[in-house]
VEXDREN-2710 file (C-alpha; in Angstrom, 1 decimal):
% VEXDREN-2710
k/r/px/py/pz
1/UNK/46.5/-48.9/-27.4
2/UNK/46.9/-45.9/-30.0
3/UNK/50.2/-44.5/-27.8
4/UNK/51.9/-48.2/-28.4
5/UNK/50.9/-48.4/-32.0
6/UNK/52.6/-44.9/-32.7
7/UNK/55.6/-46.4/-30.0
8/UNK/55.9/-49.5/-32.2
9/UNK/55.9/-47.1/-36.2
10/UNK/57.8/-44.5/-34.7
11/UNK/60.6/-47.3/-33.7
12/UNK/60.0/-49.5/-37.3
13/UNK/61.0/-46.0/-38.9
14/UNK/64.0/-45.0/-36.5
15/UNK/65.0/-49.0/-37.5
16/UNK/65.1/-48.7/-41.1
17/UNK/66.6/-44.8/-41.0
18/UNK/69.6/-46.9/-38.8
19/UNK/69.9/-49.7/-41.3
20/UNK/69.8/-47.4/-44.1
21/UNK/72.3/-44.8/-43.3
22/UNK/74.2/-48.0/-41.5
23/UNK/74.5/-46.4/-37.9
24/UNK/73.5/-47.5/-34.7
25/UNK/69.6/-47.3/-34.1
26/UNK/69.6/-45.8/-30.4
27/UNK/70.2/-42.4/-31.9
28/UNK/67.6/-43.0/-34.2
29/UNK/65.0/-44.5/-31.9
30/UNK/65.2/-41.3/-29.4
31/UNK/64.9/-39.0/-32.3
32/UNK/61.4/-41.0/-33.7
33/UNK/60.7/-40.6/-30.5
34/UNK/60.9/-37.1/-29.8
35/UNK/59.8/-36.2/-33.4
36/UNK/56.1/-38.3/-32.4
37/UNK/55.6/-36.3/-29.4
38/UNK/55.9/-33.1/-31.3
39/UNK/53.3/-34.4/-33.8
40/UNK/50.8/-36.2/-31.8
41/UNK/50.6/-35.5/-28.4
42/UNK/51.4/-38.7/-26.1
43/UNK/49.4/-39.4/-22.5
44/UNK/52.6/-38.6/-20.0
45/UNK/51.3/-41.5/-18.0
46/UNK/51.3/-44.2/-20.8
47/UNK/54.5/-42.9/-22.0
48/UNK/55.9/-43.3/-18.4
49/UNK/54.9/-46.9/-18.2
50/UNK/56.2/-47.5/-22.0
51/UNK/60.0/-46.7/-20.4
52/UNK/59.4/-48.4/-17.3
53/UNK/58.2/-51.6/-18.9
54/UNK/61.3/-51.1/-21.6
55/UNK/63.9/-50.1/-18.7
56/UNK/62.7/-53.3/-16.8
57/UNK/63.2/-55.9/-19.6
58/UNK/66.9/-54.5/-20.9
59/UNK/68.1/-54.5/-17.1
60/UNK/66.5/-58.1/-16.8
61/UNK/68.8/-59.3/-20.1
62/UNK/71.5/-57.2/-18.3
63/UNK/71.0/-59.5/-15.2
64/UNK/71.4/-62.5/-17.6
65/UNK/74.7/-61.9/-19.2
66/UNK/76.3/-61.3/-15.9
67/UNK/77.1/-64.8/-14.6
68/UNK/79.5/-64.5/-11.6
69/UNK/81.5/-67.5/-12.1
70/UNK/82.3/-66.0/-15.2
71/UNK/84.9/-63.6/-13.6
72/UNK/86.6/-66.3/-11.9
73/UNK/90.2/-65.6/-11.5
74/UNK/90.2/-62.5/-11.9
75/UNK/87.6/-61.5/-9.0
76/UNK/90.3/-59.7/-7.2
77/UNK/91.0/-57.4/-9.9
78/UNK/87.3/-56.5/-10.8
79/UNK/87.1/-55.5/-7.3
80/UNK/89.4/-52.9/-7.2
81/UNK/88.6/-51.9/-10.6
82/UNK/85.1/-51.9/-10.1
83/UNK/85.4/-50.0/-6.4
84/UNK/87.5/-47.2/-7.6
85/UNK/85.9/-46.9/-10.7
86/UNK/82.7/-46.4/-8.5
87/UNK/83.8/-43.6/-6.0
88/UNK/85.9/-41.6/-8.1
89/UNK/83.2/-40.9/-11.0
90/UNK/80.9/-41.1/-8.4
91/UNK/83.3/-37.8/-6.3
92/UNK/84.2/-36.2/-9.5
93/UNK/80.2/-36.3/-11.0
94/UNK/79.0/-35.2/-7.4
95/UNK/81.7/-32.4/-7.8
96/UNK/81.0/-31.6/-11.4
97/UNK/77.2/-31.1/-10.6
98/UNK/77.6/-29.5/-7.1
99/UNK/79.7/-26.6/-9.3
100/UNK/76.9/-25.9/-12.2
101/UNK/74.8/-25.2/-9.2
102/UNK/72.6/-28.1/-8.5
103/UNK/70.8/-28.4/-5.3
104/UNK/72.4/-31.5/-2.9
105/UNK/69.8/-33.7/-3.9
106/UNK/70.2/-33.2/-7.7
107/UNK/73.9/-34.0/-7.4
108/UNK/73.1/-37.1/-5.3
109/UNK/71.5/-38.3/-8.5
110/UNK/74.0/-36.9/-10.8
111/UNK/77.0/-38.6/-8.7
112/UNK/75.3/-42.1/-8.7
113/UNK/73.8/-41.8/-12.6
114/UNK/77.8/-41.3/-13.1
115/UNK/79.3/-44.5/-11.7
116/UNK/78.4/-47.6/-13.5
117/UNK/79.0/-48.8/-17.3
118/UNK/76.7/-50.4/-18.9
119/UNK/76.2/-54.1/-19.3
120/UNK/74.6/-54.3/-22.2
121/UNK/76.8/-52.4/-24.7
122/UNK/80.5/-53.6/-22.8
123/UNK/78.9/-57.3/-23.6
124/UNK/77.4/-56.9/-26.6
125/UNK/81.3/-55.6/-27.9
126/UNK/82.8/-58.4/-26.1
127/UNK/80.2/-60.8/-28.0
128/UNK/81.5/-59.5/-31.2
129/UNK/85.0/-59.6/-30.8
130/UNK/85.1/-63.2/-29.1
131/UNK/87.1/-61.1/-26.1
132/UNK/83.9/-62.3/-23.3
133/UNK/86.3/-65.1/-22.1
134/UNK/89.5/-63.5/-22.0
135/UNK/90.8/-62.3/-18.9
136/UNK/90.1/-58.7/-19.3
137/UNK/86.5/-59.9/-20.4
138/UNK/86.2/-61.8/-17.4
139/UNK/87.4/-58.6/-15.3
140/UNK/85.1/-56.3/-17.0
141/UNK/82.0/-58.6/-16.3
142/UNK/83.2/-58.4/-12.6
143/UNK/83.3/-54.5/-12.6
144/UNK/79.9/-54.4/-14.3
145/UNK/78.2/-57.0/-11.5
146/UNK/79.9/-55.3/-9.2
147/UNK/78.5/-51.7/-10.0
148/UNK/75.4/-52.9/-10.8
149/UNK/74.9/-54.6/-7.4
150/UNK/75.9/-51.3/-5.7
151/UNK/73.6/-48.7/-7.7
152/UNK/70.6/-51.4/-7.1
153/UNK/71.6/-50.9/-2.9
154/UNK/72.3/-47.2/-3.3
155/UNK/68.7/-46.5/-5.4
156/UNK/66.9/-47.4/-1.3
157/UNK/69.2/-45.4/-0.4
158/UNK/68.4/-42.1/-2.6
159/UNK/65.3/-42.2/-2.8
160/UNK/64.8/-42.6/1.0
161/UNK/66.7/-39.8/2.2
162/UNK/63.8/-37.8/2.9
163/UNK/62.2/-40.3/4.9
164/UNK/65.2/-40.9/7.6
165/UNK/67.5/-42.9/8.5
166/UNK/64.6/-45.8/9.4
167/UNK/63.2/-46.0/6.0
168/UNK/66.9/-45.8/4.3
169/UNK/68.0/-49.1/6.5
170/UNK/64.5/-51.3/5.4
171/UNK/65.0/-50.8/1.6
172/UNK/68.9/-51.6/2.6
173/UNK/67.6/-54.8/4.2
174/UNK/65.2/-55.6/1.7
175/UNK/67.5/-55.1/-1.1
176/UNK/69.5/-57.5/0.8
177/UNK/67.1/-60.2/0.9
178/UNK/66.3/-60.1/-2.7
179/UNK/70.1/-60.5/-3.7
180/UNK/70.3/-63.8/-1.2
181/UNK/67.2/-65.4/-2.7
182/UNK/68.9/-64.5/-6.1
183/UNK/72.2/-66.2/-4.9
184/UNK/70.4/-69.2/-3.8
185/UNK/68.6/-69.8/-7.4
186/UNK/72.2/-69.0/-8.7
187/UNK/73.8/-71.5/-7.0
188/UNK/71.0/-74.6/-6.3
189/UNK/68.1/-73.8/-8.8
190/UNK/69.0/-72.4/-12.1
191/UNK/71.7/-74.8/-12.7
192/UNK/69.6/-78.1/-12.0
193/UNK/66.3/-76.9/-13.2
194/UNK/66.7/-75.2/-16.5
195/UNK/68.7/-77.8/-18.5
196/UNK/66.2/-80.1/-18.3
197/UNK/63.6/-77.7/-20.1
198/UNK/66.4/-76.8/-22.6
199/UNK/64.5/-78.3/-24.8
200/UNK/61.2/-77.4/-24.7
201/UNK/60.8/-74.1/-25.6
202/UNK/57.3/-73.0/-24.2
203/UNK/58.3/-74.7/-20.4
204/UNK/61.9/-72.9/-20.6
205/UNK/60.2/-69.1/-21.7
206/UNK/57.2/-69.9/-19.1
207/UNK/59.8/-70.4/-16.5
208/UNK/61.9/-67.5/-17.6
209/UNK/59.0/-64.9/-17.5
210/UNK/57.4/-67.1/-14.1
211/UNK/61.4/-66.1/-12.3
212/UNK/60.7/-62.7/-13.5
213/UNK/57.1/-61.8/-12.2
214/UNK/58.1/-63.5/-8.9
215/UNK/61.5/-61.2/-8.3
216/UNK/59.2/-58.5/-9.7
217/UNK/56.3/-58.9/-6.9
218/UNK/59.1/-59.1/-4.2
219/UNK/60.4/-55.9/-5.1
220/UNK/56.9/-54.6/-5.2
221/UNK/55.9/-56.1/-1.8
222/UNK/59.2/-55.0/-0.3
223/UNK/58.5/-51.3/-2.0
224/UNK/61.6/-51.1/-4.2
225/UNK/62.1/-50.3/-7.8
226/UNK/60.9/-52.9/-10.1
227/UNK/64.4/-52.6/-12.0
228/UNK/65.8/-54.0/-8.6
229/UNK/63.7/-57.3/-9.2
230/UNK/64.1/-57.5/-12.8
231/UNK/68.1/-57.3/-12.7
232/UNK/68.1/-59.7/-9.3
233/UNK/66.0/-62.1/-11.7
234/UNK/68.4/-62.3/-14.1
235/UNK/71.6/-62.9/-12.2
236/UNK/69.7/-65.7/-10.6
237/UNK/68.9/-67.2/-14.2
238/UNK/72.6/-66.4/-15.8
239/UNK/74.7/-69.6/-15.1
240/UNK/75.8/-71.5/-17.4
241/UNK/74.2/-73.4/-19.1
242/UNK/70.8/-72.1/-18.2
243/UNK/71.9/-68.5/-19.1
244/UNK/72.9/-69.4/-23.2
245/UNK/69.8/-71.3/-23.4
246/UNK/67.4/-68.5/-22.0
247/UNK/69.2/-65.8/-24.2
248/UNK/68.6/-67.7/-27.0
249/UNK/65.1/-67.5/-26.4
250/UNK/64.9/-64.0/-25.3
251/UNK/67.4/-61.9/-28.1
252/UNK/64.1/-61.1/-30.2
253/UNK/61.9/-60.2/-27.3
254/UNK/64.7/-57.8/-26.1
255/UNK/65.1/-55.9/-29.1
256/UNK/61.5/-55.6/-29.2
257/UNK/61.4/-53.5/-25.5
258/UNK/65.0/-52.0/-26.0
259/UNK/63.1/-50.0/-29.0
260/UNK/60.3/-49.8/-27.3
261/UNK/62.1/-48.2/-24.3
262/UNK/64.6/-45.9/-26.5
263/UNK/61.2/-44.7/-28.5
264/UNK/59.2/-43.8/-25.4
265/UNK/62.9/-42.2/-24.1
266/UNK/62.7/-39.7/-26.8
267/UNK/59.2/-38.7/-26.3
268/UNK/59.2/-38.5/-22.4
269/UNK/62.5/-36.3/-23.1
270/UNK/62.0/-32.3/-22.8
271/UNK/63.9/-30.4/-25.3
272/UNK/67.3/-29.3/-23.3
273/UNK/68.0/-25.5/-23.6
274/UNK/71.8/-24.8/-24.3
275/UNK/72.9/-24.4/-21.3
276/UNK/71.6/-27.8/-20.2
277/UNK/72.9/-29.5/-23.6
278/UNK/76.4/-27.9/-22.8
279/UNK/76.0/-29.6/-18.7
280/UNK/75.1/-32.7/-20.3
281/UNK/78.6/-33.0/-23.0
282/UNK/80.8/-31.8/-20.0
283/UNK/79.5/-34.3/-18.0
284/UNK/79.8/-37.1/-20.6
285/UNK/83.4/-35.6/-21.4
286/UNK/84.1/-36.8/-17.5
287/UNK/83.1/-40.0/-18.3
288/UNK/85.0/-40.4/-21.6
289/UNK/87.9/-38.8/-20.6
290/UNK/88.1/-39.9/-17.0
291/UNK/87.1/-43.5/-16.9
292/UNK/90.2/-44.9/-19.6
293/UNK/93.3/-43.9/-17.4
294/UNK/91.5/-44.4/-13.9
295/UNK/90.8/-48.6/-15.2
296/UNK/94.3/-48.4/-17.1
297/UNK/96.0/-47.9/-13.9
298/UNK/93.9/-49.8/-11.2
299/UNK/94.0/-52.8/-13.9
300/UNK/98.3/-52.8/-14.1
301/UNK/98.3/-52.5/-10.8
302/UNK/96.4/-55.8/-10.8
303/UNK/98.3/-57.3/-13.2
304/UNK/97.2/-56.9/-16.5
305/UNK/99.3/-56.0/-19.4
306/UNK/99.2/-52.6/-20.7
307/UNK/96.8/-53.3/-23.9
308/UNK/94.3/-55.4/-21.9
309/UNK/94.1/-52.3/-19.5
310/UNK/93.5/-50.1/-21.7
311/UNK/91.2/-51.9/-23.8
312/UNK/89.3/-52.7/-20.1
313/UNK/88.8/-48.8/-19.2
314/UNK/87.3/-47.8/-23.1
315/UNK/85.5/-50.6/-22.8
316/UNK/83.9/-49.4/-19.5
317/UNK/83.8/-45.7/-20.7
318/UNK/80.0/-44.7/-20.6
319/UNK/77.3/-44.7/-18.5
320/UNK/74.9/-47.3/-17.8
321/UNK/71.3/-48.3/-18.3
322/UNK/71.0/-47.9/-14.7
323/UNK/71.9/-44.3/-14.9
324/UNK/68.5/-44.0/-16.4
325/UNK/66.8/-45.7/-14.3
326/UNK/67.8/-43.8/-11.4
327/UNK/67.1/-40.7/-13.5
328/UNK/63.8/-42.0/-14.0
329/UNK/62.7/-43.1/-10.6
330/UNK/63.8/-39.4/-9.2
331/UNK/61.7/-38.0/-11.8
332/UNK/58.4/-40.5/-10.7
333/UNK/59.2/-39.2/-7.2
334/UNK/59.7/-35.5/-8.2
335/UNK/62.6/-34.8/-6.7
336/UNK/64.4/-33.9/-9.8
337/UNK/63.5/-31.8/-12.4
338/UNK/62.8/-33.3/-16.3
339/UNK/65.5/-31.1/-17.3
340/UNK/67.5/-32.8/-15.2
341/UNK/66.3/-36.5/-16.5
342/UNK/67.0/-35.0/-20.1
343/UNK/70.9/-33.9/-19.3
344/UNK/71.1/-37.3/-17.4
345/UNK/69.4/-38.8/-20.7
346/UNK/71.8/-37.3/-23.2
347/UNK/74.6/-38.1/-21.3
348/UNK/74.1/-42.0/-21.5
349/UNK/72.8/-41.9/-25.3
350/UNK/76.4/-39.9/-25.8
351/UNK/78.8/-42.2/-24.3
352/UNK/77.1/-45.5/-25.3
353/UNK/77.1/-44.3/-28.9
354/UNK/80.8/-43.3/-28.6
355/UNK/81.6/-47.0/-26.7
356/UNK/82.2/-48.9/-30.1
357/UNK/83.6/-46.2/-32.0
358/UNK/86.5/-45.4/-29.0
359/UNK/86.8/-49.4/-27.6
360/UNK/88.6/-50.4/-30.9
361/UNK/92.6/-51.5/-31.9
362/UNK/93.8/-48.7/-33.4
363/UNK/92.6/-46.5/-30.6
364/UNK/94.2/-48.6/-28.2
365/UNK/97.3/-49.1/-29.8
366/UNK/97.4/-45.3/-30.6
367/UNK/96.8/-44.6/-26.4
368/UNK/100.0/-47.3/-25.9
369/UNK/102.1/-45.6/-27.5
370/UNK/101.4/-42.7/-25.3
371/UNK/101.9/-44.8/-22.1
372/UNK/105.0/-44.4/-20.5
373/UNK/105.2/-46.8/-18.6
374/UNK/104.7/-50.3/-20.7
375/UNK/107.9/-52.4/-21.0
376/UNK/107.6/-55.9/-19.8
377/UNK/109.2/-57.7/-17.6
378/UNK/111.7/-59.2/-19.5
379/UNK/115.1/-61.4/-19.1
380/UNK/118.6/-59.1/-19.5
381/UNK/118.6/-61.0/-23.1
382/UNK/116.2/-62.8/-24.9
383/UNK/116.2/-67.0/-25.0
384/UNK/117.0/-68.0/-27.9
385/UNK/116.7/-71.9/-29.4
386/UNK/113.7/-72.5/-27.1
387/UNK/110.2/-73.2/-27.6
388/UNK/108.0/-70.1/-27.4
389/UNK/104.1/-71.0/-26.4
390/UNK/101.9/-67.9/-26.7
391/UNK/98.6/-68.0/-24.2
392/UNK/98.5/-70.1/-21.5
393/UNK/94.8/-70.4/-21.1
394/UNK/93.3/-74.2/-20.6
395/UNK/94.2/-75.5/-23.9
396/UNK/97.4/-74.0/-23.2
397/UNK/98.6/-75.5/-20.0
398/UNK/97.7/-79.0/-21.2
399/UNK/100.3/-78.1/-24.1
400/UNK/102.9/-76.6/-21.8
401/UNK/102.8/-80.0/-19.4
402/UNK/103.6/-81.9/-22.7
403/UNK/106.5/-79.6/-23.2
404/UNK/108.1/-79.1/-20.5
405/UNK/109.3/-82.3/-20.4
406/UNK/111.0/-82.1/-23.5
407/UNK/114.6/-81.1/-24.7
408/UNK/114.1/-77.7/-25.1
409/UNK/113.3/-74.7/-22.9
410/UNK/110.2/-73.3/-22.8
411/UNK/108.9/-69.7/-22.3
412/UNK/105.4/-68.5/-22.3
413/UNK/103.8/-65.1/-22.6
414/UNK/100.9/-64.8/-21.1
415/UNK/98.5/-61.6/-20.6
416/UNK/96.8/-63.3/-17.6
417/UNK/98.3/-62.2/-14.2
418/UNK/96.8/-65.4/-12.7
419/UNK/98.1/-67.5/-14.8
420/UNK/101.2/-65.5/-14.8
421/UNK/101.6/-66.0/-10.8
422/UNK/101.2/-69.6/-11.4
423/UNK/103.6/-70.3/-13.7
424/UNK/106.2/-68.1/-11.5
425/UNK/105.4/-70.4/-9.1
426/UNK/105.6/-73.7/-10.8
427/UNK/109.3/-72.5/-12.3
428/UNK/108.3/-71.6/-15.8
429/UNK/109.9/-69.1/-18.0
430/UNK/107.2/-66.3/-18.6
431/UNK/106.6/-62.9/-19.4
432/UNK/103.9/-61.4/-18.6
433/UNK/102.6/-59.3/-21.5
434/UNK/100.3/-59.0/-24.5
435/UNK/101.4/-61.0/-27.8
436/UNK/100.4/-58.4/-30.4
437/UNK/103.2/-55.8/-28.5
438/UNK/106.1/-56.0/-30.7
439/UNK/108.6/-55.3/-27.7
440/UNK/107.1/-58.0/-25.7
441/UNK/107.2/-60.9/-28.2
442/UNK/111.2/-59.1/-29.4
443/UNK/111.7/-59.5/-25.2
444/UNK/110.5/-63.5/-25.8
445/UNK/113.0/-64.0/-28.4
446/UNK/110.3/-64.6/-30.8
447/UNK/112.8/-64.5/-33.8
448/UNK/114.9/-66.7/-31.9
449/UNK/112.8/-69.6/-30.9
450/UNK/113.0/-73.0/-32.5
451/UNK/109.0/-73.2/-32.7
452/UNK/106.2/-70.6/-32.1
453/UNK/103.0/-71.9/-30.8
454/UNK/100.1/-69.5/-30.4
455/UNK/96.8/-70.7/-28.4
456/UNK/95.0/-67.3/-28.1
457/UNK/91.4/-66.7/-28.9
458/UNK/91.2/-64.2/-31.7
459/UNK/93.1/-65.4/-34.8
460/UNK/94.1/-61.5/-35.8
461/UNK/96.0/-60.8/-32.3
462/UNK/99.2/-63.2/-34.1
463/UNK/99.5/-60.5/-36.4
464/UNK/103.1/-59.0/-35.0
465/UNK/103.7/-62.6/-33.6
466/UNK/103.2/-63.5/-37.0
467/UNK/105.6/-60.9/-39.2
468/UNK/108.1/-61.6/-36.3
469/UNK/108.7/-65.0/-36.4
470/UNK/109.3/-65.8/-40.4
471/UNK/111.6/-68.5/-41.2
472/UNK/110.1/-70.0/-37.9
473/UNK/108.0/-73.1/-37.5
474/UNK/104.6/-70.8/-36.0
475/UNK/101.7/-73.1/-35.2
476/UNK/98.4/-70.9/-34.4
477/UNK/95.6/-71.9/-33.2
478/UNK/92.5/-71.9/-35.7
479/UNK/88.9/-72.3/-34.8
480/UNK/87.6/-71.8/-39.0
481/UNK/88.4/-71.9/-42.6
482/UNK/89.4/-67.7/-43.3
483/UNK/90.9/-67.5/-39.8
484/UNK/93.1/-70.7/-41.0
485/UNK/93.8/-69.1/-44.8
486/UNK/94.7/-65.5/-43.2
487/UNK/97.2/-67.2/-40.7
488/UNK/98.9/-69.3/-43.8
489/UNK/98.7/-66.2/-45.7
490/UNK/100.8/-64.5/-43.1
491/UNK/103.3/-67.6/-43.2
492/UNK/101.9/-69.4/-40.1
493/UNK/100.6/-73.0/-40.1
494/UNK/97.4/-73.0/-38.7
495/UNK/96.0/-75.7/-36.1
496/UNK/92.0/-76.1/-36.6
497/UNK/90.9/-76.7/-33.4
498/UNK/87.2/-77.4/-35.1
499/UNK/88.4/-80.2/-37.1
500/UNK/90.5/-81.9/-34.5
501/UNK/87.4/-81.5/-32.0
502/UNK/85.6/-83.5/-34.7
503/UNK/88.2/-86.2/-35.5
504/UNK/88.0/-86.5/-31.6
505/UNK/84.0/-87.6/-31.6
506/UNK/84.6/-89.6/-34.4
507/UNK/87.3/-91.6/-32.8
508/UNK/85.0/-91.7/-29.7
509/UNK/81.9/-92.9/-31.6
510/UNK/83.9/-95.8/-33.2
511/UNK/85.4/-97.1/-30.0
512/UNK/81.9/-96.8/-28.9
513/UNK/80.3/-98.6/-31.7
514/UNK/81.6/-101.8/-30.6
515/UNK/79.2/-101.6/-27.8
516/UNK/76.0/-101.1/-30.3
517/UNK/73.0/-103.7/-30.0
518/UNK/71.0/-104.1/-33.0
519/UNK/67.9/-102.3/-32.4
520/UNK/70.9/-98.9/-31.4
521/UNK/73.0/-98.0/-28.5
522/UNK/72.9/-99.6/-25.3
523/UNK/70.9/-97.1/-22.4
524/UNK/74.1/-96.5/-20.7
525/UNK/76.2/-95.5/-23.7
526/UNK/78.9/-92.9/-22.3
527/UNK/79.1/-89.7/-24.2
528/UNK/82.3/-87.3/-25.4
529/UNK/84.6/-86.1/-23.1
530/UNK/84.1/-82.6/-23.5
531/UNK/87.3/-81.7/-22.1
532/UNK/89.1/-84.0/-24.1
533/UNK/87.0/-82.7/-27.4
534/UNK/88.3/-79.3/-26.8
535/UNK/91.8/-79.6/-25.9
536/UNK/92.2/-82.3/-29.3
END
């Protein structure tokens, strides 16, 4: 009880030293750490169940934010990324470590600690910058299920080696068995069961942490890391809607183990000497250097437009919380070193605090300018006196239907090379492309076009579109009141999709209140159309 109690003021003072200097608290969390251990000495035993218990509930969030059905048309493209993404930092890591002189074992570890991202920090960003639904969201969710699903099958596989080649192919097929039953509550269970506690709170959480004891006894039963269990959980609890209304419930009891886990990091962590320090930066520098142009070109090969590839492999440039959980469970097993768990350590704390500061704009327009190879495809000369519709998402083709059967010609630029295929194929004028590229929107005709209409998600990507198209009609696509004053500022006329989703209901609820009784609404009253609501 006295270890947790110094866990829990050692993370309340890494917290406020965070919010004070106004930095991200990880740093801070493994320092408190590591500054306890050197003033009161911690039980090695409790400390290693402190990170175990922390490592198990982060992976189980992880779990949660990575519905499949998410990805969905751009499966294909997370797969290569995701695959190649894999190998290669898994060959170059294995290589890296096979040269400072680790034994074959060690770089075993080292290889597989090196080829996933990490869910929780590549969501978190795409959270924040409403990007989780766009297609190179979608993409990146794929390559993070993807890798994530392969280190959980690999982990048997490590771990095992001393045992044979018996004992490899039973925590294969057990690993195996756990993902099924977690596809089935995917697919059958979750999605039927959970809505209907969506509002009771204590049924929903009792449910929640019920899934998670259940996956966690399999793995137990079936001898395979907890983490395994805990991650299988909750990709079976993820779908929507089940997954927003268990995340709700679960944000402050994350936080709580993620500093719990970071805290107990820093005081299970030995001291690296500087030679280990210096392994652990080149390694990271593999990472941060190799991972951007790897996904850049895997992605435009895919399809994707130059900026959303780019922004796809910063995005995906660090290691992942699974990289300390294999760490961890080769140091429970003793068959690598703690020095080896501290380079393996620093490496993940390195690139995740790096993550927000390198996956920005200006870094990415700064790399495009540097790519050689990002014209779009474009007409000999651009259309001009045509209609110009920016995005093609949902809301978008239900636009482009209406306008294509009007007077005027209508091209469309469109980032998505799904959407892109299909509008090929239907006939449509489109270029496929990114709308805040200057050269892409100048290949569109942008300051030729009769009307600008812009659909895309975040308000401050019409920027160039914007400045390009004055003394045109540009309609943008609003969702509040300072993303609608910054696009009229900029000479735009914004659409608020938030107000017309509301004059929508109320339409509905007057056409409805004709059928009203007088003691309220009849029992069989229809509801909104959601569809309908959103595309207002």
């Amino acid at each position: 009880m006295t270890t947790v109690a110094l866990l829990l003021l050692a993370s309340a003072v890494g917290f406020a030293a965070s919010r004070a200097l106004r930095l991200p608290a990880v740093p801070f969390l493994i320092l408190a750490g590591l500054a306890l251990s050197r003033v009161v000495p911690l039980p090695e035993d409790l400390v290693t169940d402190a990170l175990v218990l922390g490592v198990t509930v982060m992976v189980f969030v992880a779990g949660i934010e990575l519905n499949p059905t998410r990805v969905g048309r751009q499966r294909k493209a997370a797969f290569q990324v995701g695959i190649f993404q894999f190998l290669l930092l898994g060959l170059v890591g294995g290589g890296a470590a096979w040269l400072l002189g680790f034994d074959w074992q060690t770089t075993a570890y080292v290889a597989l600690a090196l080829t996933a991202s990490s869910t929780l920090v590549v969501i978190r960003i795409l959270q924040q910058r409403g990007q989780l639904f766009d297609p190179v969201g979608r993409m990146v969710t794929g390559v993070l299920l993807l890798q994530d699903l392969l280190v959980i099958l690999l982990i048997p596989v490590l771990t095992r080696l001393p045992d044979g080649a018996g004992a490899i192919g039973m925590g294969i097929l057990s690993t195996l068995g756990l993902v099924a039953l977690s596809g089935v509550m995917l697919r059958w269970v979750a999605p039927r069961l959970i809505p209907r506690l969506g509002r009771d709170e204590e049924p929903l959480l009792l449910l929640v942490l019920a899934t998670l004891f259940v996956f966690l006894g399999l793995a137990w039963l079936l001898d395979l890391p907890l983490v395994s269990g805990a991650f299988l959980a909750g990709v079976a609890l993820s779908p929507f809607p089940s997954g927003s209304l268990i995340r709700g419930q679960l944000n402050s009891l994350s936080d709580f183990f993620s500093a719990i886990f970071f805290t107990a990091l820093g005081a299970f962590l030995v001291l690296p000497s500087l030679g280990e320090m210096a392994q652990a930066l080149g390694l990271a520098v593999v990472v941060l250097v190799l991972t951007p142009p790897l996904v850049t070109f895997i992605a435009e090969r895919a399809g994707f437009s130059a900026r959303s590839a780019i922004q796809g492999g910063l995005l995906l440039a660090q290691t992942s919380e699974f990289s300390l959980v294999v760490a961890l469970q080769g140091v429970v097993l003793e068959q690598i070193t703690p020095g080896v768990f501290s380079i393996l350590a620093t490496v993940t704390v390195v690139t995740m605090i790096v993550t927000p500061f390198l996956a920005t704009d200006p870094v990415t327009w700064r790399l495009m300018k540097l790519h050689p190879f990002r014209k779009p495809r474009a007409p000999e000369a651009p259309p001009r006196d045509h209609i110009l519709l920016a995005g093609c998402g949902s809301n978008g083709i239900s636009l482009l239907e209406f306008l294509v059967v009007g007077p005027r010609e209508v091209w469309v630029v469109d980032d998505d090379p799904a959407v892109v295929e299909q509008l090929r194929e239907a006939g449509v004028s489109v270029i496929r492309g990114d709308i805040s590229d200057p050269e892409v929107l100048l290949a569109a005709g942008v300051q030729e076009a009769r009307v600008v209409v812009s659909t895309v998600r975040r308000a401050e990507d019409n920027g160039p579109l914007l400045d390009l198209s004055q003394g045109r009609l540009a309609l943008v696509r609003t969702f509040d009141g300072p993303e609608a004053e910054w696009v009229e500022a900029r000479g735009g006329h914004p659409i608020r999709y938030a107000s017309a989703a509301a004059e929508s209901f109320l339409t509905w609820f007057e056409e409805e209140s004709d059928a009203l009784e007088p003691d309220g609404l009849e029992p069989n009253a229809s509801e909104p159309d959601a569809s309908e609501s959103g595309t207002a």
